[in-house]
N, C-alpha and C positions, 0 to 999 in steps of 0.2 A: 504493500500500500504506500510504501511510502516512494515509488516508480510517481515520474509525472503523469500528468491523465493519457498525453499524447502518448507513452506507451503503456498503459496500464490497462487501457481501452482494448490490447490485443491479448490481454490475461483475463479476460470474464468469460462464466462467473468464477472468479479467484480461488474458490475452494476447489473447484477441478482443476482448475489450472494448477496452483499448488502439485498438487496430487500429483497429477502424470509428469511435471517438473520433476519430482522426488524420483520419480521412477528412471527417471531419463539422466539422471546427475552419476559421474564414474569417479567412484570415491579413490582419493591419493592420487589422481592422476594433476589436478592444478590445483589453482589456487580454488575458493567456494565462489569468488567474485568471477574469476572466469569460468568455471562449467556453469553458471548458472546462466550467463549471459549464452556462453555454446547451447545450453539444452532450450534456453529459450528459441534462440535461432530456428533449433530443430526442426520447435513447433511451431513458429508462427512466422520464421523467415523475415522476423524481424531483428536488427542491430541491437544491442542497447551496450552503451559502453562503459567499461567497467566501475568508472567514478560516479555512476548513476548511483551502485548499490550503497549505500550510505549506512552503515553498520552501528555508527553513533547515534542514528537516530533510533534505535532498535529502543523497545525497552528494555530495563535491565536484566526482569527473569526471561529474559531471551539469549542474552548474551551467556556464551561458552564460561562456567566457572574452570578456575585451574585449582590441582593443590600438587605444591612442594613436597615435596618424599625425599629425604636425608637416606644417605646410603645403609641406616641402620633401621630405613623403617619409620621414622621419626618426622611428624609433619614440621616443617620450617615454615611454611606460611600458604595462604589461600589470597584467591581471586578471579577478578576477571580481564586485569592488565596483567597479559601473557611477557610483554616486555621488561617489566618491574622484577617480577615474578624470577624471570632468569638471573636478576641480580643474584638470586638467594639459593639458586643452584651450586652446587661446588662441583670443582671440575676435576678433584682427584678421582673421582671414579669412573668419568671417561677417559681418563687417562690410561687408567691402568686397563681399560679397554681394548684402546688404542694397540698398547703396550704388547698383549697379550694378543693380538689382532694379528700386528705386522713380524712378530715372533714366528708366528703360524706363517704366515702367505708371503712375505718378501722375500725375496732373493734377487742374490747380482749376480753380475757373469754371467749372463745368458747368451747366449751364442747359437744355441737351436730350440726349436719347439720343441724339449724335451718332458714340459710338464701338463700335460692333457688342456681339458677344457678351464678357461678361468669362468667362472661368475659374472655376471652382469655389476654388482650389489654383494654385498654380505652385510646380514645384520648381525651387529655386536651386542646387541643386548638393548637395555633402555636407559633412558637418562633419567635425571632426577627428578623429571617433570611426567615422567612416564612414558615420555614418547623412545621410536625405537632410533634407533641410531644404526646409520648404514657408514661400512666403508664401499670404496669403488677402485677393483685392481687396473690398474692401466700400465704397461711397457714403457719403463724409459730411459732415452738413450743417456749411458754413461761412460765416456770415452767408445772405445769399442767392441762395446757390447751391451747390451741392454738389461733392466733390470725389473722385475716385478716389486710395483708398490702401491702402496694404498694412498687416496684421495679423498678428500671429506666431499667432494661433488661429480657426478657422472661427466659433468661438462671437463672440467679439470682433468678427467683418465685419460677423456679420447682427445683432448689436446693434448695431450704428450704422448700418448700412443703412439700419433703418427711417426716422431722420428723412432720409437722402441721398433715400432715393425718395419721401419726403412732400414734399420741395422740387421733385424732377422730376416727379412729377401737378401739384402747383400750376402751375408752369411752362408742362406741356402743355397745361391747361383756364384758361390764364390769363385771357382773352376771359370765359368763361361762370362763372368764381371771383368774379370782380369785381364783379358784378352781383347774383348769389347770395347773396354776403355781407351785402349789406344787408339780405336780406331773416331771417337765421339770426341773430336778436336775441332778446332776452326784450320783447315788448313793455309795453306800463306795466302791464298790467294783471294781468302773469305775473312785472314783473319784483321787486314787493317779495314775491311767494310763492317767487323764486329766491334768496333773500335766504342762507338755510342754504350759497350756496356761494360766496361774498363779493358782494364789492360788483361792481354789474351790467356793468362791464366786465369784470372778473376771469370771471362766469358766462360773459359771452357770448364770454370767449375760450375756456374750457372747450368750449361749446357749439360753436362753429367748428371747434374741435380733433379734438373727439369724431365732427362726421359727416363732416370728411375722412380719416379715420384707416377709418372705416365703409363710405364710399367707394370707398376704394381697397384696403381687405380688408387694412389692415395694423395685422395687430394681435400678432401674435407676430415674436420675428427670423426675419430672411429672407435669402437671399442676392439680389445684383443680377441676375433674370432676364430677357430681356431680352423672352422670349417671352411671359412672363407680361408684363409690363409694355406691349407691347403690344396682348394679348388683354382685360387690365381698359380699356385705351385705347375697345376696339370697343366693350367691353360698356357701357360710360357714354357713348356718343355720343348725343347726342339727348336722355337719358334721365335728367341731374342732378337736372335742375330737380324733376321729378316724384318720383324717387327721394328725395331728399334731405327735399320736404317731406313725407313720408309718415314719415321720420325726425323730424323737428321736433316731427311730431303726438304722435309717441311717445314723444319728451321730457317736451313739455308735460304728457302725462297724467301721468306721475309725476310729477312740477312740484307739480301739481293733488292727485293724491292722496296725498300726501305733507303739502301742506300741512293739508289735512282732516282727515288722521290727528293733526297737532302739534293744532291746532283741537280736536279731540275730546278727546285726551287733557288738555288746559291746562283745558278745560272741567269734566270729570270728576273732576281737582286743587282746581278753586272747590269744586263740589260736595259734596268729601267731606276737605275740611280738618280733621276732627277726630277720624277714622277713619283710626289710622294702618294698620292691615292693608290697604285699599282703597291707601290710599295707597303702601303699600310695593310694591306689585304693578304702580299706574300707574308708579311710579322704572321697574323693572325694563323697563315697553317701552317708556317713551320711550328708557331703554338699545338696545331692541332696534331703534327707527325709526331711530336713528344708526346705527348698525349695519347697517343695509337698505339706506338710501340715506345715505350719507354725500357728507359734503361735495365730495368729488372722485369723486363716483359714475361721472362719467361720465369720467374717466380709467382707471378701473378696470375697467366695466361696458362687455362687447360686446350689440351691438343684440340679439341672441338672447335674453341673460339681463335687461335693459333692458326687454325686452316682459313680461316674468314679475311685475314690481314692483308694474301696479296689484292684480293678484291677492292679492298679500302683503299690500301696505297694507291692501284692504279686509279684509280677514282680521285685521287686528290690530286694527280700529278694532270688528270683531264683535267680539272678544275683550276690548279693555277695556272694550265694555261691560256686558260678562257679568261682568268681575273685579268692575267697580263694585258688581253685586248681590251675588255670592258670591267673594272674594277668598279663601276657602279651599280652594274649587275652583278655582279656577287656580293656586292654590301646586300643588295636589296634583300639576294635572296638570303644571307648569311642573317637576315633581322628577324627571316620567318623559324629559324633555328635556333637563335639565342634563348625565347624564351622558356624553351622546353629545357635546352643547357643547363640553365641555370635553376630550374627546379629538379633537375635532375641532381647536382650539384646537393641540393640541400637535403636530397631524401637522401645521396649517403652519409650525410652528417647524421641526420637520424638515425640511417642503419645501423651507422657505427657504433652509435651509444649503447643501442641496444641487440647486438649481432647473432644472427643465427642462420642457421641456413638454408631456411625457407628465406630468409629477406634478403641475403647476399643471393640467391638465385632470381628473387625479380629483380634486384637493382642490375644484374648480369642481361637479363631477359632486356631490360627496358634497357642500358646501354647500345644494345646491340640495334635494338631497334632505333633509334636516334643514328645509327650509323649509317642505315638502310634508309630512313628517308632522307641525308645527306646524299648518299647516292643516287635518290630519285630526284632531287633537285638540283642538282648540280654537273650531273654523268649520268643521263638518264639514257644513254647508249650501253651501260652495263647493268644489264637487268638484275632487280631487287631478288631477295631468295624468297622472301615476303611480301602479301599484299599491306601495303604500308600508306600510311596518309597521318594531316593533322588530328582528325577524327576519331581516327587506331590510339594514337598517342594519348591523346585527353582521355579515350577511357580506360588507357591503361595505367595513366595517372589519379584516375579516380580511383581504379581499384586498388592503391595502395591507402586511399584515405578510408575506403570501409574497409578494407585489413585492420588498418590502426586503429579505428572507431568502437572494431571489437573484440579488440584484444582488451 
């Protein structure tokens, strides 16, 4: 009741609605503020976002009472400020939890999967408040070799996971790494056009980085599976060598076209040094070729969005050299592009704050498409991969605002 009328209106009569509510809520999965708002959804495909539910306003004998339990049994104190409440908790008893936890399950020097399946979770018992207390095993790298440890949050395992299992494929392919590697270099001829990403050891550890990580399909956190980690085992038997250079090639073209693009544009700079409008427009994409392929592209860049790049490049190089004749046509059209730019710009400031990887895959999803209707405005001789417009864009910038609206 305490919802505004405008959505309260889509919960009558409110004791049903209640009810099949209840029915529809998945207990420990979030917070009560978000399934409730999810199970409303459910039903009635309506938003309401989560600062709607206002829990102060609740009455009192509504609200969750807590009581404190002393490791011996012994109440320390009662309420219903859960935050207070933990002052009065003591924390040698999850310590020795703890303690008694990582005794059991940690170990270093790992070098192969020699310890079966790990657990998602283990619960260690309960705290002083009653609730239970989970640890979470995640792999992590320790010089060279990896180490089983516990983590106070699932998010925490499978961030450091990644480098624990980038140490156990090395490890497993160690024989066929070794050989490989030589070959996953910038040769002379590539290596001063790799120049944008330092100096050619720095590149050719990027490059190493980039197709083991591509490899072994670890590019977001992960937990330590043991299935999965055997199943990528079969699928790469036999099959690096060939795999890997079919990656290289793919490098290199952006390598290549990349540098064509710098090449064009420095060229275009000589050309029209006393034309500053031509000239303000070439500023603007060599702005935009850092921005494409930047210097750590390929820390950044997975092999799927990596194959999209020579498309761009040559797409900018049509472009600057259209600005070069008419630099007010491309202002014009570069005015119908800013303003998506620059909201785009701010939703990853938001992403950022709050990161996950549902939201780093739209901000990825909507990048790409911002690239693509660059190419239909500007190199509309290299066909889009997508049907793309301003109209696509607006709603796919709305759909980030009722994401956020109900979370």
């Amino acid at each position: 009741k305490g919802l505004p009328k405008s959505l309260r209106r889509h919960l009558v009569p409110v004791g049903t609605a209640a009810e099949r509510l209840l029915s529809g809520l998945r207990f420990q999965e979030s917070s009560l503020d978000a399934e409730l708002s999810r199970a409303v959804f459910d039903l009635t495909g309506v938003r309401i976002p989560l600062d709607r539910w206002d829990q102060e306003s609740l009455p009192l004998h509504l609200r969750m009472r807590f009581e404190v339990v002393g490791p011996e049994g012994n109440p320390l104190g009662a309420g219903r400020d859960l935050d207070k409440l933990r002052l009065l908790a003591p924390d040698r008893h999850e310590d020795r939890m703890w303690k008694e936890a990582r005794q059991t399950w940690e170990r270093a020097g790992v070098t192969a999967w020699d310890f079966g399946c790990l657990p998602q979770r283990i619960e260690l018992g309960k705290d002083a408040l009653g609730l239970p207390v989970y640890a979470y095993p995640g792999l992590a790298a320790e010089g060279q070799s990896a180490a089983i440890r516990l983590f106070t949050s699932l998010d925490a395992a499978k961030e450091v996971s990644l480098n624990g299992l980038l140490l156990l494929y090395q490890w497993a392919f160690a024989a066929e790494l070794k050989q490989l590697k030589r070959t996953w270099v910038f040769l002379d001829d590539l290596a001063a056009k790799g120049f944008f990403m330092g100096r050619r050891q720095e590149a050719t550890r990027l490059l190493q980085l980039y197709l083991l990580r591509e490899l072994f399909a670890l590019h977001s956190p992960q937990s330590p599976d043991l299935g999965h980690f055997q199943a990528t085992k079969r699928r790469l038997q036999g099959r690096m060598g060939v795999l890997s250079q079919e990656m290289l090639n793919e490098v290199f073209a952006v390598v290549k076209e990349r540098h064509a693009t710098k090449d064009c544009l420095q060229r275009l700079q000589k050309l029209a040094v006393k034309n500053q409008a031509v000239l303000k427009q070439l500023d603007l994409l060599l702005r935009e070729l850092d921005e494409l392929v930047p210097a750590d592209c390929l820390a950044r860049t997975r092999r799927d969005q990596l194959k999209l790049l020579p498309r761009y490049l040559k797409a900018l190089r049509i472009r600057a050299e259209r600005a070069y004749v008419a630099p007010e046509k491309d202002r014009m059209k570069a005015e119908q592009v800013a303003p998506f730019s620059q909201r785009y710009e701010q939703l990853k400031q938001e992403g950022m704050m709050r990161p996950s990887v549902a939201r780093l895959c739209f901000l990825d999803e909507l990048r790409w498409m911002l690239e693509e209707l660059k190419v239909s405005l500007f190199a509309p001789e290299i066909k889009v991969r997508l049907r793309i417009s301003v109209k696509r864009l607006e709603e796919k910038f709305a759909e980030w605002q009722a994401w956020k609206d109900s979370e």
